[in-house]
N, C-alpha and C positions, 0 to 999 in steps of 0.2 A: 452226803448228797449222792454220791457214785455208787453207794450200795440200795438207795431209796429207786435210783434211775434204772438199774438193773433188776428191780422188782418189778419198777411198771413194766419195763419193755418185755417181760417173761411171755407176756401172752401173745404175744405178737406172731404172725404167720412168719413161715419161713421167707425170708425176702430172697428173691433170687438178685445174685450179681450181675449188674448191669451197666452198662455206658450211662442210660438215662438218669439213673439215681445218681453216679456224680455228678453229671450234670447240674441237676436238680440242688444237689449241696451246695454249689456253688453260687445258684441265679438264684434258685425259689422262685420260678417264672411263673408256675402257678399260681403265687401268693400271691405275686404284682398284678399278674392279668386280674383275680377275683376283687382286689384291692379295685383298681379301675372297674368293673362291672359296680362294685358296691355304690364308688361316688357316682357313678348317672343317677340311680336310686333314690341318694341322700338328695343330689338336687332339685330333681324332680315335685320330690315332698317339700323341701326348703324353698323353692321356688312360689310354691301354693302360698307363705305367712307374708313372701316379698310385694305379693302381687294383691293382696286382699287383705283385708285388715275383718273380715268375714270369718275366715277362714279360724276353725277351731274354737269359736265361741260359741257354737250352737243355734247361729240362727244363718239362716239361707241366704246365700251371695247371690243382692240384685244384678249380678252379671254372670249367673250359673243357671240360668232361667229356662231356656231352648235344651229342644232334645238334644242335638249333638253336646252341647255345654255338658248336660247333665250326664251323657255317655261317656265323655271326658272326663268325669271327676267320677263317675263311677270304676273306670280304668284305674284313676290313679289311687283311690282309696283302696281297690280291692288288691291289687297288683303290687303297689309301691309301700305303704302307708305302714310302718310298726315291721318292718322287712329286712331292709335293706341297713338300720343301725343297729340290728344286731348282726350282720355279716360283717359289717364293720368291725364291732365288739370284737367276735369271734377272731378274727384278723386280726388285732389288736393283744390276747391272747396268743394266741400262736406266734406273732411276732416278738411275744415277751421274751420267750425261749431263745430266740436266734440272736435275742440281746444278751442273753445267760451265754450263749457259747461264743459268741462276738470278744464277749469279756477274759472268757478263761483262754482263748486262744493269744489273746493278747496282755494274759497274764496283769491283766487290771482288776481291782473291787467291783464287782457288780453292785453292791446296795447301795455305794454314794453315785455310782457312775448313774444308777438309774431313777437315784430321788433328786438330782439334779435335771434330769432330762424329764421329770415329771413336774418339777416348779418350772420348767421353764414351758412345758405345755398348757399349765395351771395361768400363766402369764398370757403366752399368746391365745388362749381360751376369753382370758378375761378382756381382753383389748374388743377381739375381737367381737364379743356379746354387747359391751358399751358403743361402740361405735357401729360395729356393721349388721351384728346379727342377732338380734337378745335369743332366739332357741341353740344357742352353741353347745357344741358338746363336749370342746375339748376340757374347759374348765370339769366338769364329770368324769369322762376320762382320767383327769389326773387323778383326780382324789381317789374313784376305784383301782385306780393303777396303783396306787400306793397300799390298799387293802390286798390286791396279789402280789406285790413285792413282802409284803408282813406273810402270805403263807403260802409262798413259792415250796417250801419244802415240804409242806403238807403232800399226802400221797393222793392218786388218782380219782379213788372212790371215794376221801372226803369231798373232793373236787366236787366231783360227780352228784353228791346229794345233797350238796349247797347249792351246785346249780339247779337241779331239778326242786331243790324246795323254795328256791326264790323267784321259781315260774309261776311253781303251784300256789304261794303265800298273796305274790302281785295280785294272781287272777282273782282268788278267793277275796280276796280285799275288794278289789272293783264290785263281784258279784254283790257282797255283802252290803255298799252303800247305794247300788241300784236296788235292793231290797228293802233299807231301810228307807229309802226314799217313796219309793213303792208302797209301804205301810204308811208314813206319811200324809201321803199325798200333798206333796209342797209342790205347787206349780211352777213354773221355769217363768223367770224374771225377763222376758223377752224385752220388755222395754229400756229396762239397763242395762243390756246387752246391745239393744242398736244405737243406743246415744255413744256406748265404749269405743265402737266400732266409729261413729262417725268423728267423735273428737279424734281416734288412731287415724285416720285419714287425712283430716289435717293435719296434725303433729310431723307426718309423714310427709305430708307435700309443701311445709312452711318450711324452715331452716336447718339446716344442719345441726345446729343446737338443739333446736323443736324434736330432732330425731333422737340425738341421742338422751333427752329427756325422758323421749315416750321409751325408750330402749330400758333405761332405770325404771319406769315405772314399773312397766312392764315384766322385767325379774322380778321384782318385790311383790310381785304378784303370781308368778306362776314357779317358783322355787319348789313348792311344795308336788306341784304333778311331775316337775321334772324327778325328784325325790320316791314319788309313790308310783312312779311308770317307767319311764326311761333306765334311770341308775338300777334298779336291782334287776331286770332283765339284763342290761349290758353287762351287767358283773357275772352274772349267769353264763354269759357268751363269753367272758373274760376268762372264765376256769374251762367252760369245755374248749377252748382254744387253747388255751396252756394245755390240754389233757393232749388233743390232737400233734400241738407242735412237738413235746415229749415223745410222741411214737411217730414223730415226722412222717405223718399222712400224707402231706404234696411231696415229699422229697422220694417214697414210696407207694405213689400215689397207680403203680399199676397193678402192686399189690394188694391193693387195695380197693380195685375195680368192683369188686361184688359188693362191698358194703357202699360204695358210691350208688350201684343199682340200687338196692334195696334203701336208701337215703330218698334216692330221688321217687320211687315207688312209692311209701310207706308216706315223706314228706308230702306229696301231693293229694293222698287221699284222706289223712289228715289237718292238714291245713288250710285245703284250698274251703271246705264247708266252713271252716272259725272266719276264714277272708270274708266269706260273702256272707255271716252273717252280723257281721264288724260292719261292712260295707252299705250295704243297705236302710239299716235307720239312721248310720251317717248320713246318707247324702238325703234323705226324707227330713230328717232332723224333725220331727212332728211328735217326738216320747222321749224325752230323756232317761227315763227307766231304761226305755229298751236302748240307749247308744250305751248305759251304762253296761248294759248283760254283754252289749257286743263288743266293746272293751275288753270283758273280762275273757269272753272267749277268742279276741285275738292275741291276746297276752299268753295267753294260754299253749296255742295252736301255731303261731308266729314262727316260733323257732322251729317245727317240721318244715314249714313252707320255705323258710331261710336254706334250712339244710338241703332243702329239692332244687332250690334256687342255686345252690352251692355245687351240688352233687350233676345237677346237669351240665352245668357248664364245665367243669372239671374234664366228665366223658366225652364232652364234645370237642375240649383242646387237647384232647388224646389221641383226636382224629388226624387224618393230612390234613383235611381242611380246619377243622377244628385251631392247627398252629398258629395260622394266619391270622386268627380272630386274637389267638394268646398274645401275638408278634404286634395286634394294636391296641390291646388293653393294658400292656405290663408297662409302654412305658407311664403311662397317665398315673399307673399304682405305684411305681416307684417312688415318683415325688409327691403320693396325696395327699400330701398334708397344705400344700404349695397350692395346690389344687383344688383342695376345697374353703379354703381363704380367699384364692381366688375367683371362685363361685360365688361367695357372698360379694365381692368386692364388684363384680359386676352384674349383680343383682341390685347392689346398693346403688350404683350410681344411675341402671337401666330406670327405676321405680323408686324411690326416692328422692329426697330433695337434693343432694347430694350430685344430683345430672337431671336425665330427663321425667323426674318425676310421672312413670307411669301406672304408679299405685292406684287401684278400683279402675280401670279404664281398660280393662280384659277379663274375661274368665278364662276357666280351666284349661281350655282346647288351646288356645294363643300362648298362654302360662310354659303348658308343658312342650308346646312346640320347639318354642325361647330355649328351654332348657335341653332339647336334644340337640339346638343349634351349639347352644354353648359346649355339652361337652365332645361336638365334634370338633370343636375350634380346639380347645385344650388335648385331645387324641396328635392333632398336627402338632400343636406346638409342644407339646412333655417330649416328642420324638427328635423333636428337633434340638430342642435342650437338651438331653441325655448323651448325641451327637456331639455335643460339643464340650461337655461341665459334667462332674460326676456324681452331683448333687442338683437336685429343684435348690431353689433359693434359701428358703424358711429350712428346707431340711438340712444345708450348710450350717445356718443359724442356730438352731437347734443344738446341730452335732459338733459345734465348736463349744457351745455350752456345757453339753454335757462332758466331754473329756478334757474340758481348759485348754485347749488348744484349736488353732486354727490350719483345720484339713486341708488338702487340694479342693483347688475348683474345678480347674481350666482340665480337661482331659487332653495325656498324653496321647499321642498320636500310635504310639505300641499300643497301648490299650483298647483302642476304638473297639476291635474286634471283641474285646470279653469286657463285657459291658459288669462294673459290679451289682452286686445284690440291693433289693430294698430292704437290707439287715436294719437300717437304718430309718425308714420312711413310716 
């Protein structure tokens, strides 16, 4: 492993020695702060399936009708939508690494320590998808987690061309059944699509039970897109993050200023054209052929825009101003895991039956409003908890699992000033 590690890092620019880069070793402030940028992102989008039972079936939400509505979901489709879980991915990746050195610093197994913190995400995954949220990702997570735990040792540029060929294979696939569908010409089932939607709204607004019924149906039904869309791009962002964590990109993150330019350059003039053309027969919804071409070319294109996504924000918490923005996004990232459970969790009770049942009674623009309220509330309060406890809650839980042991909570008052790392998060 030490001779494989010293091969990747050969290419690497000369880093200069610096105050910051320790620093850096020690917090990973970068990682936390982009961690929090990512979850507004995920909610955003996860907000849209809470609030519409419309939403992702292919036919047009009678409450997305008005210009601004329609402005609004054209935002969140082109901006948000196939983005922001792969910055997650990728952070998930990179944080693989800090679990590999976590481990050997403290002189523990890495493969059991981390196929136990993987069933135990595969767990709170599954809880979570029956009861609160059937599009979860953590159950996915684990199981790709457990594919880069089997070839963590593999070198860079396998990495490297299994991620790029699990872009190019997703997109090609998409392409190819908007083709043959095209050739075809099998018209879109519109009417079994509005009756789906209307039984998902009650299911939704009857009982608690009624929910997590429609929640089982509902995986047994869409397993397969999560399977041919989601999973092999996150596994994509899963190696080029382990690629990046390996040559500790945020830890040397100012030596690595030009390739951030050139990320966020290159990112945006690439990706922002597959955004809008993703975008656009989404919210028209009036050709399935053509949402299927636009699929393929945001699967395709996604991860540029990811990286510009990434790479801007990166240069801009490098700035003085820039820290401030880092100083309230890190803590939220530390504990996201806390965070985006707790997302659902009061999503669940805001719009289902489970509180005040607000399902089909907004569109877009109220939708995403909700959700930048919400994760300004959780900015306050992850700051506030990190203040006091060393850990978010689930991330205690978690990390008592995975080392058979029960860590501190309560933080020491010596500590307050060197807050630890989301090595763990």
């Amino acid at each position: 492993m030490q001779g494989m590690q010293k091969e990747n890092m050969s290419s690497l620019p000369n880093l200069p020695a610096q105050p910051g880069a320790a620093r850096g070793r020690e917090r990973q402030s970068l990682v936390d702060a982009l961690r929090g940028f990512a979850l507004l992102g995920i909610l955003v989008v996860n907000i849209a399936s809470f609030s519409s039972t419309y939403y992702g079936v292919g036919i047009p939400d009678p409450m997305a009708q008005s210009v601004l509505e329609r402005a609004a979901l054209l935002v969140r489709t082109l901006v948000f939508e196939t983005k922001f879980y792969l910055l997650f991915s990728f952070l998930f990746g990179y944080s693989f690494t800090l679990q590999m050195q976590s481990a050997e610093r403290e002189g523990k197994a890495f493969a059991p320590r981390m196929g136990r913190r993987l069933v135990g995400l595969w767990v709170l995954g599954l809880v979570h998808a029956v009861v609160l949220y059937h599009g979860d990702i953590l159950t996915t997570y684990a199981v790709l987690g457990a594919v880069l735990l089997v070839l963590r040792r593999r070198g860079d540029v396998f990495m490297a061309r299994c991620a790029i060929g699990l872009v190019l294979a997703t997109s090609l696939l998409w392409a190819g059944i908007g083709l043959l569908l095209e050739k075809a010409g099998i018209p879109s089932d519109t009417r079994t699509a509005y009756a789906d939607a209307v039984a998902a709204l009650a299911a939704y607004r009857g009982t608690p039970l009624t929910v997590i019924v429609q929640h089982l149906r509902e995986l047994s039904q869409i397993w397969w897109i999560t399977g041919l869309v989601q999973a092999p791009t996150a596994l994509a962002m899963f190696f080029a993050g382990f690629i990046a964590g390996r040559r500790e990109l945020f830890v040397n993150a100012d030596a690595y200023r030009p390739l951030f330019r050139r990320m966020l350059l290159w990112g945006l003039v690439i990706g922002v054209p597959g955004a809008a053309v993703y975008a656009f027969p989404s919210i028209r919804l009036d050709n399935t052929v053509r949402e299927l071409y636009g699929l393929a070319a945001t699967l395709l294109t996604a991860p540029f825009l990811t990286a510009a996504y990434a790479a801007g924000l990166v240069l801009l918490m490098m700035t003085p101003r820039g820290r401030v923005l880092e100083g309230v996004l890190a803590p939220a990232g530390r504990m996201a895991l806390t965070n985006y459970l707790m997302q659902s969790l009061i999503c669940a009770w805001l719009f289902l039956a489970y509180g005040l049942r607000w399902i089909g009674t907004m569109g877009p623009l109220a939708a995403t409003g909700i959700a930048f309220v919400i994760f300004a509330a959780q900015l306050v309060l992850s700051r506030w908890w990190l203040g006091r406890f060393v850990y978010g809650p689930v991330e205690w839980l978690l990390r008592a699992f995975t080392n058979l042991e029960l860590p501190p909570m309560r933080r020491k008052p010596a500590a307050q000033a060197q807050r630890g790392s989301s090595v763990e998060s």
